[in-house]
C-alpha positions as CSV (number, residue, x, y, z in Angstrom):
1,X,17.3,-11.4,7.7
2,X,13.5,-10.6,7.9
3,X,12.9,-14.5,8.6
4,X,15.6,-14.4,11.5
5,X,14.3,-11.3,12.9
6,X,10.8,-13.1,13.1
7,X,12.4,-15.7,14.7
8,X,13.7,-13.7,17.3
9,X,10.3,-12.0,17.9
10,X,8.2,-14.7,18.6
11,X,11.4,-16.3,20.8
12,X,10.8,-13.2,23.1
13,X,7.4,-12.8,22.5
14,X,6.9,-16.2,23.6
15,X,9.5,-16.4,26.6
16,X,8.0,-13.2,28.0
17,X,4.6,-14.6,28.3
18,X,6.0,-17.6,29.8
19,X,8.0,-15.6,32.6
20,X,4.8,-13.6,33.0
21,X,2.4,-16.4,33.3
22,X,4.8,-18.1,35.9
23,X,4.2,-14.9,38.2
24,X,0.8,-14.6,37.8
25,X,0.5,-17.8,39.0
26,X,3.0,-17.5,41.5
27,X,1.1,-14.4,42.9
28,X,-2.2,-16.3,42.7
29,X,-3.5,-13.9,40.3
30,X,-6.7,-14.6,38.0
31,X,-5.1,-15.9,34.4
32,X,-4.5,-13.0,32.2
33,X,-2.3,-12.2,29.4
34,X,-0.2,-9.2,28.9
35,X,-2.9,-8.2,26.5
36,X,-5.2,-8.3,28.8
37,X,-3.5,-6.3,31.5
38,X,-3.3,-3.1,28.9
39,X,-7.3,-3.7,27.9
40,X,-7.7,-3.8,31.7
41,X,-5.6,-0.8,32.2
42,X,-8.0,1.3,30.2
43,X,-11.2,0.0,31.9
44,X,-9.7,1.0,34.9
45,X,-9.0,4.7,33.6
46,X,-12.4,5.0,32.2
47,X,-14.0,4.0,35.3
48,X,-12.5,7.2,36.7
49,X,-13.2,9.2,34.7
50,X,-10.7,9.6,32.5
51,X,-11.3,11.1,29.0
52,X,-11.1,8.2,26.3
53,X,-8.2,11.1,24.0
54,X,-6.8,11.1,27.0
55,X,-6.1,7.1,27.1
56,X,-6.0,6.5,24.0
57,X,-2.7,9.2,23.9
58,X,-1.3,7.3,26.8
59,X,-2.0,3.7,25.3
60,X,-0.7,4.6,21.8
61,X,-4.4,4.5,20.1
62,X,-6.7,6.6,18.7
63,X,-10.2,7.5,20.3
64,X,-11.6,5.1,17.9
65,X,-9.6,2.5,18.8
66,X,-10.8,2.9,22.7
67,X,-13.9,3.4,21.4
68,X,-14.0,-0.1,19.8
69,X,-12.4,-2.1,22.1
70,X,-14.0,-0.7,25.4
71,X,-17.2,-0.1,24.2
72,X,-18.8,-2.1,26.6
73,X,-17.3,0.1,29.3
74,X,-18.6,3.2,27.5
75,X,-22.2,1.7,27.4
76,X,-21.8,1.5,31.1
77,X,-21.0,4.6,32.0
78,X,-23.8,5.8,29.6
79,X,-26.3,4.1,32.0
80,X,-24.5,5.3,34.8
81,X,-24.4,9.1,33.7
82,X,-28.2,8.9,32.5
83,X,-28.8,7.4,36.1
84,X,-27.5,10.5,38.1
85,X,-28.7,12.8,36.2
86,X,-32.0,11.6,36.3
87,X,-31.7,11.6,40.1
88,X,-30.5,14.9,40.3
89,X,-33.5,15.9,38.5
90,X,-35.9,14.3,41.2
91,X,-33.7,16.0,43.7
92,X,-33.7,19.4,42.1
93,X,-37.1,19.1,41.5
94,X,-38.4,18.9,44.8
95,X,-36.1,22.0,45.8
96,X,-36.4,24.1,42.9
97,X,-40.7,24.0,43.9
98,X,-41.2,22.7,40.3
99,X,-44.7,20.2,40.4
100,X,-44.9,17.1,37.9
């Protein structure tokens, strides 16, 4: 039963794919996998802003787990936060009547 039941998973795993791939290039897409399309689903809701508990609830994870696998993301938006808040300093700065 177990052997059949494996089987039966990679027959639909594998059809699947194969019906998904035939849309993605029937669409002209960029080759992806459905794998990709969920690690690409959570870059997207990082990049606005969304909180990684957040996304990880709604993908099934754990924080870690977002953590781990979109780290690179995370890195990103580290630069990105350091970024405007140092310009907000400069801006403030200059209002504010504080001298370097």
């Amino acid at each position: 039963m177990i052997r059949l039941f494996f089987y039966y998973h990679i027959l639909v795993s594998t059809g699947l794919n194969a019906i998904f791939n035939r849309l993605i290039k029937a669409v002209k897409l960029p080759t992806t996998t459905i794998h990709g399309l969920r690690h690409t689903h959570a870059t997207i809701l990082m990049n606005n802003s969304i909180p990684d508990k957040a996304i990880a609830e709604h993908l099934g994870n754990t924080p870690e787990m977002i953590h781990s696998v979109c780290g690179h993301v995370l890195q990103e938006m580290e630069a990105q936060t350091v970024a405007v808040f140092s310009e907000s300093l400069k801006r403030n700065r200059a209002k504010s009547g504080v001298s370097s």
